[in-house]
DRENKOL-479785 format. One record per residue (C-alpha): x, y, z; residue number from 1. Coordinates in pm, 1 decimal. Layout:
<sites>
(site (X,Y,Z),NUM)
...
</sites>
This chain:
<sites>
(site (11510.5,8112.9,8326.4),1)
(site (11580.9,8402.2,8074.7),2)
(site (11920.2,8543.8,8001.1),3)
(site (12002.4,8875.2,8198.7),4)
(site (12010.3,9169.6,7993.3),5)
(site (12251.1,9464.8,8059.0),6)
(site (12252.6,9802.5,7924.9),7)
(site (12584.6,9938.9,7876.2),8)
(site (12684.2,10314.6,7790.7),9)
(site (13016.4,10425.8,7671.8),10)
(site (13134.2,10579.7,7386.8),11)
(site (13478.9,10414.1,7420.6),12)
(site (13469.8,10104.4,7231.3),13)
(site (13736.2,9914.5,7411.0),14)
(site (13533.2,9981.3,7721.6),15)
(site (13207.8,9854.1,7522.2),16)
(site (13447.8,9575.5,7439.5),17)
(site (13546.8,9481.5,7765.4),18)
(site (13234.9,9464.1,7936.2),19)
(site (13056.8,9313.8,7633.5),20)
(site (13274.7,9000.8,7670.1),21)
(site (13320.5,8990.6,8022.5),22)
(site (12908.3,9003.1,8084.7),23)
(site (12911.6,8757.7,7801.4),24)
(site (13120.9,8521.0,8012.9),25)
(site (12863.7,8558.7,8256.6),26)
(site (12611.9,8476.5,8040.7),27)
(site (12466.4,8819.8,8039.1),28)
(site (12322.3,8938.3,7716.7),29)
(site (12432.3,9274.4,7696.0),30)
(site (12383.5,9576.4,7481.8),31)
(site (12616.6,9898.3,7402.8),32)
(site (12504.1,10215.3,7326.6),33)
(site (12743.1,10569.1,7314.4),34)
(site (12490.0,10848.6,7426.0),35)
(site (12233.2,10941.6,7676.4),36)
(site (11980.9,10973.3,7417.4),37)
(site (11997.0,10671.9,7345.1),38)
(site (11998.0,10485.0,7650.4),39)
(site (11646.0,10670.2,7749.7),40)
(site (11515.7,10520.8,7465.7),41)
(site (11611.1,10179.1,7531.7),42)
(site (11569.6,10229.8,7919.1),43)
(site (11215.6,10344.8,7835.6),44)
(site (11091.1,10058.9,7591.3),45)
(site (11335.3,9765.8,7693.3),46)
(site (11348.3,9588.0,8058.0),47)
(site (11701.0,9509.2,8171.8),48)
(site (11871.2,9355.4,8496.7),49)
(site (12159.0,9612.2,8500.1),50)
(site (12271.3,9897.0,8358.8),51)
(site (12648.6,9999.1,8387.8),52)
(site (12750.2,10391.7,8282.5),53)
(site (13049.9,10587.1,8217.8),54)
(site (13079.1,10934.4,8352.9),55)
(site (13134.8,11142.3,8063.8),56)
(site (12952.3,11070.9,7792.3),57)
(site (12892.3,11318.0,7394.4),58)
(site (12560.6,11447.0,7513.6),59)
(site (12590.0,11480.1,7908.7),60)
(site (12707.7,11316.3,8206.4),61)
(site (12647.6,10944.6,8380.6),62)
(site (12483.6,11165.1,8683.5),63)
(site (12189.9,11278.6,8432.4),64)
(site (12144.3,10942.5,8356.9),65)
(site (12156.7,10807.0,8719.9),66)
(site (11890.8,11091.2,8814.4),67)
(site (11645.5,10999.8,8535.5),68)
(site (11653.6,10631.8,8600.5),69)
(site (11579.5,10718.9,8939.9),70)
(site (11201.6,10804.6,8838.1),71)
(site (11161.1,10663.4,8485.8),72)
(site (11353.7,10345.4,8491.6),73)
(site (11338.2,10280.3,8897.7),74)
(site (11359.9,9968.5,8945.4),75)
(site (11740.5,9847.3,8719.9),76)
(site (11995.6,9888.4,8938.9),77)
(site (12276.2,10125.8,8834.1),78)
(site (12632.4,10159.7,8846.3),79)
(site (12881.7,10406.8,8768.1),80)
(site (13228.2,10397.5,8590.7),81)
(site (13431.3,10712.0,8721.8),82)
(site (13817.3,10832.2,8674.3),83)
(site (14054.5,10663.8,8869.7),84)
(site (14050.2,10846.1,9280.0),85)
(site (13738.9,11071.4,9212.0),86)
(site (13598.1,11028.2,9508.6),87)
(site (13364.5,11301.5,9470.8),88)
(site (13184.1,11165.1,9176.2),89)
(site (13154.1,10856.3,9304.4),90)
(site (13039.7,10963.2,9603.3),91)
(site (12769.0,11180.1,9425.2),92)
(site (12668.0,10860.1,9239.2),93)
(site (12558.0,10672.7,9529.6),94)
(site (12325.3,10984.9,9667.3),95)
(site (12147.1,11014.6,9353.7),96)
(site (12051.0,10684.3,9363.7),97)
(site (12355.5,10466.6,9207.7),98)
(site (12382.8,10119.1,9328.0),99)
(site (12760.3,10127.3,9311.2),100)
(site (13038.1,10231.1,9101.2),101)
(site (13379.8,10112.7,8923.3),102)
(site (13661.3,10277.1,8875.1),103)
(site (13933.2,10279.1,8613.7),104)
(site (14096.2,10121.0,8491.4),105)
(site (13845.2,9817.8,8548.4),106)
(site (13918.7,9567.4,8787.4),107)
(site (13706.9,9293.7,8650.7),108)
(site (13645.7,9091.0,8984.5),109)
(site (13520.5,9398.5,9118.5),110)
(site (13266.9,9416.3,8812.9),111)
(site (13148.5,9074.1,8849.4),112)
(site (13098.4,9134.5,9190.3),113)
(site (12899.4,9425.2,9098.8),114)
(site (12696.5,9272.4,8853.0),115)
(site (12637.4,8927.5,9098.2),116)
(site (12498.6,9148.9,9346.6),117)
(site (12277.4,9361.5,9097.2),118)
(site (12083.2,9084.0,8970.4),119)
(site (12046.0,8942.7,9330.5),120)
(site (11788.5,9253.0,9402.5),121)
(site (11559.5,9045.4,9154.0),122)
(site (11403.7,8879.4,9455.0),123)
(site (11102.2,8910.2,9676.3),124)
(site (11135.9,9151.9,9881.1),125)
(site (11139.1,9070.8,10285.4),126)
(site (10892.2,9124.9,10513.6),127)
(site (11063.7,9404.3,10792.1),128)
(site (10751.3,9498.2,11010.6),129)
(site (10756.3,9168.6,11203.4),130)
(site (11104.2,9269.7,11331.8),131)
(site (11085.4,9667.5,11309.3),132)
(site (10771.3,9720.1,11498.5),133)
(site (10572.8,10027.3,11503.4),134)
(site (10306.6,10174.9,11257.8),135)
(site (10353.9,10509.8,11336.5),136)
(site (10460.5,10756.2,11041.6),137)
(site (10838.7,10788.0,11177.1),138)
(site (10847.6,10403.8,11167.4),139)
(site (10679.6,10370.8,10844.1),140)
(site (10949.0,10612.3,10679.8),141)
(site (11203.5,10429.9,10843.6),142)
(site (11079.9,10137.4,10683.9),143)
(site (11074.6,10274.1,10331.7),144)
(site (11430.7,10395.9,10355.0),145)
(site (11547.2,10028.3,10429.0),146)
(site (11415.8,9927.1,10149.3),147)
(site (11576.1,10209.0,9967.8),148)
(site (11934.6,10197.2,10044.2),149)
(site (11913.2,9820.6,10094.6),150)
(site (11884.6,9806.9,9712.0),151)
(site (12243.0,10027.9,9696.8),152)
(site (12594.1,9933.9,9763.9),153)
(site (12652.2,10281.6,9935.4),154)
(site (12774.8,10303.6,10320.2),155)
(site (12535.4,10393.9,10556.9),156)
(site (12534.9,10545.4,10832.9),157)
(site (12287.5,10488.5,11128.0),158)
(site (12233.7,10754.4,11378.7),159)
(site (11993.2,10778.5,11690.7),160)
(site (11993.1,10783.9,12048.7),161)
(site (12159.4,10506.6,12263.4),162)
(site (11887.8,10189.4,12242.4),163)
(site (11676.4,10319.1,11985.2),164)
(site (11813.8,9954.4,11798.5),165)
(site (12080.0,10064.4,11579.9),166)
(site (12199.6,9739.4,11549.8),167)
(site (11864.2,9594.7,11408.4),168)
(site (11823.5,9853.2,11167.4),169)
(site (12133.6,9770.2,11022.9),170)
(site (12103.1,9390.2,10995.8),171)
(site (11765.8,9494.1,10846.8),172)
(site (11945.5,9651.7,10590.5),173)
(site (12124.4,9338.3,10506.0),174)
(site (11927.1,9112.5,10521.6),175)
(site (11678.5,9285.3,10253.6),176)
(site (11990.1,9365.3,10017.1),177)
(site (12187.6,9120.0,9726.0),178)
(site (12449.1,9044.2,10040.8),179)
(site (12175.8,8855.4,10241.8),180)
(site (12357.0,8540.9,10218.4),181)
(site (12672.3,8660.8,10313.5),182)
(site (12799.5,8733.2,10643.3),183)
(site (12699.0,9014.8,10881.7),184)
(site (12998.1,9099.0,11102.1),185)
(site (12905.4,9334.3,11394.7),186)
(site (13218.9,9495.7,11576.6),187)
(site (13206.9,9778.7,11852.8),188)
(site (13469.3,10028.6,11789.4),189)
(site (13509.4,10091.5,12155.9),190)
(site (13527.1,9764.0,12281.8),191)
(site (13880.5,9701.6,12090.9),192)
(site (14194.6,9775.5,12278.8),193)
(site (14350.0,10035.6,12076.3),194)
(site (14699.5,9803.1,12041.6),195)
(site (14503.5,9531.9,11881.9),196)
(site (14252.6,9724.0,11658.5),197)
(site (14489.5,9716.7,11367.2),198)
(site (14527.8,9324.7,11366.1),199)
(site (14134.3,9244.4,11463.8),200)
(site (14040.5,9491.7,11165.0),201)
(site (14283.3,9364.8,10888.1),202)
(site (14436.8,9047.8,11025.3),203)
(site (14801.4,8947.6,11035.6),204)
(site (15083.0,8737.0,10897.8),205)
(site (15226.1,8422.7,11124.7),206)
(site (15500.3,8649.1,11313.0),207)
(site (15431.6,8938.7,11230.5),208)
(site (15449.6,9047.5,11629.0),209)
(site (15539.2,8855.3,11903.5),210)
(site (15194.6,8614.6,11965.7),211)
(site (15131.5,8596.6,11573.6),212)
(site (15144.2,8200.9,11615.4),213)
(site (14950.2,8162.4,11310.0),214)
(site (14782.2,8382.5,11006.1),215)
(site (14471.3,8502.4,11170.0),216)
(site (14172.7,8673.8,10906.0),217)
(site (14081.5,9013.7,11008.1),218)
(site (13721.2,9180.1,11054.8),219)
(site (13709.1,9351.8,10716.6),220)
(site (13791.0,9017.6,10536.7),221)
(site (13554.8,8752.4,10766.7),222)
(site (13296.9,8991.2,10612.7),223)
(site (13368.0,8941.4,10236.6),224)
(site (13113.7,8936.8,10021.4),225)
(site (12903.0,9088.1,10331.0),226)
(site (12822.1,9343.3,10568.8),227)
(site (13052.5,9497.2,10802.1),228)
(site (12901.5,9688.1,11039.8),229)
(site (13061.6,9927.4,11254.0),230)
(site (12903.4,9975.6,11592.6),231)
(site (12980.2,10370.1,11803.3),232)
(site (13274.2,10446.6,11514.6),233)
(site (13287.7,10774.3,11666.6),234)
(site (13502.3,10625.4,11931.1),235)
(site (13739.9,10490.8,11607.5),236)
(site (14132.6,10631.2,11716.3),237)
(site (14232.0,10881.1,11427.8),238)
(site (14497.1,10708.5,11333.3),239)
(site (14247.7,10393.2,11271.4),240)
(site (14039.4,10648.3,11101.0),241)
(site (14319.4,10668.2,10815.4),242)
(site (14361.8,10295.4,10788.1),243)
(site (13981.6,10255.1,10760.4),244)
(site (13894.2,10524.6,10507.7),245)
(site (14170.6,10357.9,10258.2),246)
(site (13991.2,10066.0,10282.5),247)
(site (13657.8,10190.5,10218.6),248)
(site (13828.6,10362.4,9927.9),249)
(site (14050.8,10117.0,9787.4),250)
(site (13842.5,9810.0,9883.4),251)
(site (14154.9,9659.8,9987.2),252)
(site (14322.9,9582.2,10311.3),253)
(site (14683.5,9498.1,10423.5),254)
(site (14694.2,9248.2,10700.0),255)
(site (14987.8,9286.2,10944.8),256)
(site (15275.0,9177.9,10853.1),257)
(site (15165.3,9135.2,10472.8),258)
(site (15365.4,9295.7,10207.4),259)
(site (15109.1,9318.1,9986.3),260)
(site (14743.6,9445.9,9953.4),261)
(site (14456.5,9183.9,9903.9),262)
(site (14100.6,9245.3,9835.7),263)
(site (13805.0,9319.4,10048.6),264)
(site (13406.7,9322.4,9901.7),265)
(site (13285.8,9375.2,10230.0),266)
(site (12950.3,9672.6,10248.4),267)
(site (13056.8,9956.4,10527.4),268)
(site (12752.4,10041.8,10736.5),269)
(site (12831.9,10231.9,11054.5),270)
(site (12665.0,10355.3,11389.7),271)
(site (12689.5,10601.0,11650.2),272)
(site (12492.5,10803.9,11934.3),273)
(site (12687.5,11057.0,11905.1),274)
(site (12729.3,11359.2,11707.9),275)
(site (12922.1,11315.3,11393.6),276)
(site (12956.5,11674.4,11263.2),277)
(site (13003.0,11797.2,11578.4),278)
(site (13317.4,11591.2,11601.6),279)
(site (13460.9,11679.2,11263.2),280)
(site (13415.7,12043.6,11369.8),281)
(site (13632.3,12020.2,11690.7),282)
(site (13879.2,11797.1,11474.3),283)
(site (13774.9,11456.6,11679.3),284)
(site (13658.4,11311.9,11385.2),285)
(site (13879.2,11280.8,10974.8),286)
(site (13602.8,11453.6,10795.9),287)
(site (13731.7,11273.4,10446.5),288)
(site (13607.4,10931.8,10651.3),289)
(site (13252.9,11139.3,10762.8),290)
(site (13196.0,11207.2,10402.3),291)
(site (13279.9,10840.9,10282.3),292)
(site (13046.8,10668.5,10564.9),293)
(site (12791.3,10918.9,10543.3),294)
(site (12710.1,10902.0,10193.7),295)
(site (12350.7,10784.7,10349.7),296)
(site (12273.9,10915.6,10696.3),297)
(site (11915.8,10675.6,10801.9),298)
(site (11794.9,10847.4,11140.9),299)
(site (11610.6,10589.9,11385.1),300)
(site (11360.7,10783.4,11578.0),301)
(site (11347.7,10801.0,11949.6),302)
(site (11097.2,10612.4,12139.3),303)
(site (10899.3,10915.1,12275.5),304)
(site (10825.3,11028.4,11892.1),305)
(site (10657.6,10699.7,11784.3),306)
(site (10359.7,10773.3,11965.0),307)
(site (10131.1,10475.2,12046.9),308)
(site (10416.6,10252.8,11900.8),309)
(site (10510.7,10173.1,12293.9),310)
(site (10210.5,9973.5,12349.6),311)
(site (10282.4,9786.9,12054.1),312)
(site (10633.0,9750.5,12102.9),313)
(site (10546.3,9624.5,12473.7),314)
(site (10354.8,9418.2,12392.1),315)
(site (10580.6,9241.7,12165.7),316)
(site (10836.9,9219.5,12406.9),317)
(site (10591.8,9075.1,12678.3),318)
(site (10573.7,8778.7,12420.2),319)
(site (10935.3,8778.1,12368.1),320)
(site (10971.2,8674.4,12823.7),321)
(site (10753.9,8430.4,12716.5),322)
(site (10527.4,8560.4,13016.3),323)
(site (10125.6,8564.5,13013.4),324)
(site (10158.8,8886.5,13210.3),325)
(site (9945.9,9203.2,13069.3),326)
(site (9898.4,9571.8,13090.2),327)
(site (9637.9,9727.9,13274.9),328)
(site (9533.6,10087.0,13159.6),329)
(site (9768.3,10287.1,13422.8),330)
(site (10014.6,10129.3,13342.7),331)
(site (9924.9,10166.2,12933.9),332)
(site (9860.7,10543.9,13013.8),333)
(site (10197.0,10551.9,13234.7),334)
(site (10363.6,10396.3,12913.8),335)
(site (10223.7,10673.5,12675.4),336)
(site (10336.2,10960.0,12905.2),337)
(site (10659.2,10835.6,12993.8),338)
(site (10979.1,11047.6,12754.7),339)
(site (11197.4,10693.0,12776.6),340)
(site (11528.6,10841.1,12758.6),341)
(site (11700.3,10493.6,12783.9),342)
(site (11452.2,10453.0,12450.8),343)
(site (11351.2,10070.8,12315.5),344)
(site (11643.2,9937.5,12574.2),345)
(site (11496.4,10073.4,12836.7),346)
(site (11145.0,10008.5,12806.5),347)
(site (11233.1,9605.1,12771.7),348)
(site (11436.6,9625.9,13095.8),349)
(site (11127.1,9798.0,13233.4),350)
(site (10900.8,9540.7,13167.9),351)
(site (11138.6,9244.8,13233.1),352)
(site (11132.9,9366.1,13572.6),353)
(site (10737.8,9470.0,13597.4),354)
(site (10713.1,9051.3,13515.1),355)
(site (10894.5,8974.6,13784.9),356)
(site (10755.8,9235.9,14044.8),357)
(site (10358.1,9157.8,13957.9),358)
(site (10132.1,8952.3,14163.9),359)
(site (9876.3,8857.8,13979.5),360)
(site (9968.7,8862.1,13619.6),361)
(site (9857.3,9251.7,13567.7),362)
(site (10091.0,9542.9,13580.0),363)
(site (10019.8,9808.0,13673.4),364)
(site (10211.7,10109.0,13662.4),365)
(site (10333.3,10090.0,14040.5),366)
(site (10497.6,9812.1,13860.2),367)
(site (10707.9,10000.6,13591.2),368)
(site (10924.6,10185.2,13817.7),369)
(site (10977.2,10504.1,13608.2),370)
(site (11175.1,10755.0,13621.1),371)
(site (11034.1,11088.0,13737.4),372)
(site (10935.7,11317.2,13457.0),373)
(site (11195.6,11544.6,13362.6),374)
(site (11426.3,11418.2,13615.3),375)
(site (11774.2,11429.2,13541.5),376)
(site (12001.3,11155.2,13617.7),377)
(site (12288.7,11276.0,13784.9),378)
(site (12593.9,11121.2,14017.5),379)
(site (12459.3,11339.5,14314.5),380)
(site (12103.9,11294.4,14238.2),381)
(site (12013.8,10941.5,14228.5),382)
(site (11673.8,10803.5,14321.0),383)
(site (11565.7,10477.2,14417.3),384)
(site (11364.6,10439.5,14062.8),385)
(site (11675.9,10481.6,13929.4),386)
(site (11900.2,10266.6,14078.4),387)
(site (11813.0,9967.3,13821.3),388)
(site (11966.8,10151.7,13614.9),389)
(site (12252.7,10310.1,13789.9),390)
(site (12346.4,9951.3,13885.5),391)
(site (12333.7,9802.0,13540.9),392)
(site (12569.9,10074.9,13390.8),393)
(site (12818.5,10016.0,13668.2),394)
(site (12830.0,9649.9,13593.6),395)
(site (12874.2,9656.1,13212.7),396)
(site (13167.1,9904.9,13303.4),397)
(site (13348.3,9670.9,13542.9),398)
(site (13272.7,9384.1,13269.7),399)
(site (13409.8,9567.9,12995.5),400)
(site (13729.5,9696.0,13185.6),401)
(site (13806.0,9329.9,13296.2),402)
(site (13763.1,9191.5,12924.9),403)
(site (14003.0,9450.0,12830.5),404)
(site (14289.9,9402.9,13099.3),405)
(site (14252.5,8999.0,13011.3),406)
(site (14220.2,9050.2,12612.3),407)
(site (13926.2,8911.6,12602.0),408)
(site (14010.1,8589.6,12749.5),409)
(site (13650.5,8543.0,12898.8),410)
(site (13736.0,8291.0,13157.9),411)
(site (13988.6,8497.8,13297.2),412)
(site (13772.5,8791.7,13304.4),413)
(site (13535.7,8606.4,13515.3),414)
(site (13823.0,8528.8,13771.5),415)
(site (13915.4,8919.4,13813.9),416)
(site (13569.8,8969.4,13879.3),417)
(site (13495.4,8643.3,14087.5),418)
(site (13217.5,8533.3,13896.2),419)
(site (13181.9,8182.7,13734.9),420)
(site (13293.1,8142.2,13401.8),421)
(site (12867.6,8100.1,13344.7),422)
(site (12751.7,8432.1,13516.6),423)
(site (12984.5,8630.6,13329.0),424)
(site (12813.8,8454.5,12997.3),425)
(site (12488.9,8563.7,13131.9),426)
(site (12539.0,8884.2,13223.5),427)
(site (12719.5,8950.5,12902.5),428)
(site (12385.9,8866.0,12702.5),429)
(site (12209.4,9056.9,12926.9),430)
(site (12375.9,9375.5,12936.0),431)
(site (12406.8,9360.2,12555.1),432)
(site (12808.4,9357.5,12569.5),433)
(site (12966.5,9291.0,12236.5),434)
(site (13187.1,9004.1,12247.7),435)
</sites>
């Protein structure tokens, strides 16, 4: 295998220096140039693995650069070095297309880190569509952006209706970047008593509170080297909010109890259904944190706008209840005209109960149970098509208030709601309740 090359730009030569001999170390060949100019040149005759910029270079900025690679050197990965706390900059960076940035003075871990990850994105490329289904053109663009900001280091943030599949989308996004072999770590914001979210995020020191029986490795941490993914962050406690955002800035935490801050390489990607901006504009919401998640907002369409994707997506799922059961063609034209407000989520509980209602192996849309169209769902106006779903809700409520009242001691929580330790398991997994 060839020696890595690396491009480096800086007209400070103890910063040429530096990262000469520490990508030297790494047994990366690399080469120093002081100007833009120059680096075009190079950029446009040369290939390299990685190419590492300072901000303010004799004939421009690091931004120009980061913009022109974006179409004329494409495919080498890019990071920034920017003044120590510009956020700003660095938050620019990442837009235009930066894979991630450093700031100074260098922390060298961090720029190995960097530089491991970089050359990771050398790799084939993994196949999405068998897990993102859909061929329609909302689907397909949603497909090209995960590749896109799978290459980057920058937070994302995921945003679409309640069961549109998030989640997916975001362990998508990891598992086609450099971090694929490191953990994914999944947490729902809203599912963490607000007394504990400070130790399950950053972890704590043996006695630092009464409990604290040992050291215990916090959220942020479990996914070094990772993904952490934050599931409905809107319903993040501003005070969290502050904690969080110095993280994501710093990439350090400070477990409870600890007198001293210790690293954390984990990538931020975050979710919610609801309405972001809306938030920050009745002060619900730190905007500072909004602008350091959002840096990449990826929408994930609603079911009703991917067209014929629903017959597709159906019958994927069909395979998935490992069922021989099919559509007939009311119940394929039922599926087209149907809005699916409950989205992807709602269409598999559909059909999981179609499966089980069926005679013969065909279903039909007498089967499906929808809605009405254009019925709204409210407490005083509940129909019998909807009580599925009225009944679900209510039962992932009363789950979710028990695990909270018995921290999350699962067998306990089955007691309060006298269930056996094994239906509260299954229902759990059914309802999709985080654990």
């Amino acid at each position: 295998m060839s020696q890595p090359q690396a491009l480096v730009i800086d007209d400070e030569p103890d910063i040429c220096e530096l990262l000469t001999l520490t990508l030297g170390r790494m047994n990366i060949h690399a080469e120093a140039v002081v100007d833009i100019a120059s680096a075009k040149k190079l950029l446009s005759s040369r290939k390299f693995d990685i190419c590492l910029t300072d901000m303010r270079l004799p004939d421009g900025d690091g931004l120009e650069l980061v913009e022109w690679m974006q179409i004329h050197a494409a495919g080498i990965p890019v990071a920034v070095i920017t003044a120590h706390g510009n956020v700003e900059t660095a938050v620019q960076a990442l837009k235009l297309g930066a894979f991630d940035f450093i700031s100074k003075p260098l922390d060298l871990n961090h720029l190995r880190n960097i530089v491991e990850n970089a050359l990771k994105l050398e790799g084939d490329p993994r196949d999405q569509r068998s897990r993102l289904q859909g061929d329609s053109p909302a689907m397909q663009a949603l497909r090209d952006m995960i590749d896109k900001v799978a290459r980057s280091q920058a937070p994302v943030h995921v945003s679409g209706e309640s069961g549109t599949g998030k989640e997916l989308v975001a362990r998508l996004i990891h598992d086609s970047g450099p971090r694929a072999d490191g953990p994914f770590v999944a947490v729902n914001c809203g599912a963490i008593p607000s007394e504990l979210m400070e130790s399950e995020f950053f972890g704590h020191r043996k006695g630092s509170f009464t409990g604290a029986v040992h050291d215990k490795l916090g959220l942020v941490q479990s996914a070094d080297n990772g993904t952490l993914f934050l599931d409905e962050i809107a319903d993040l406690p501003l005070a969290m909010q502050v904690k969080l955002l110095r993280v994501i800035q710093e990439k350090t935490v400070r477990p409870v109890g600890s007198s001293r801050e210790e690293p954390a390489n984990a990538r931020i990607l975050s979710a919610t259904h609801k309405n972001l901006g809306k938030m920050v504009a009745n002060g619900e919401f730190r905007e500072d944190l909004y602008y350091r998640i959002n840096v990449i907002e990826l929408h994930v369409p609603a079911l009703r706008e991917r067209g014929d994707d629903v017959l597709m997506l159906a019958e994927h799922l069909l395979k998935k209840l490992s069922t021989s059961a099919t559509l007939d063609d009311s119940a394929k034209k039922a599926l087209l005209r149907y809005a699916f407000p409950g989205n992807v989520r709602e269409l598999e509980n559909m059909l999981e109960r179609a499966v089980t209602l069926c005679a013969s192996g065909i279903i039909s849309d007498s089967d499906l149970h929808m809605r009405p169209t254009g019925a709204a769902i409210t407490p005083d106006s509940v129909t019998s098509t909807d009580l599925n779903y009225r009944v679900e809700d209510v039962q992932r409520q009363a789950i979710v208030d028990a695990l909270k009242k018995t921290r999350y001691n699962k067998t306990a929580a089955a007691k309060l709601l006298g269930l056996s330790f094994r239906q509260l398991r299954y229902r759990i997994k059914k309802l999709g309740i985080e654990s």
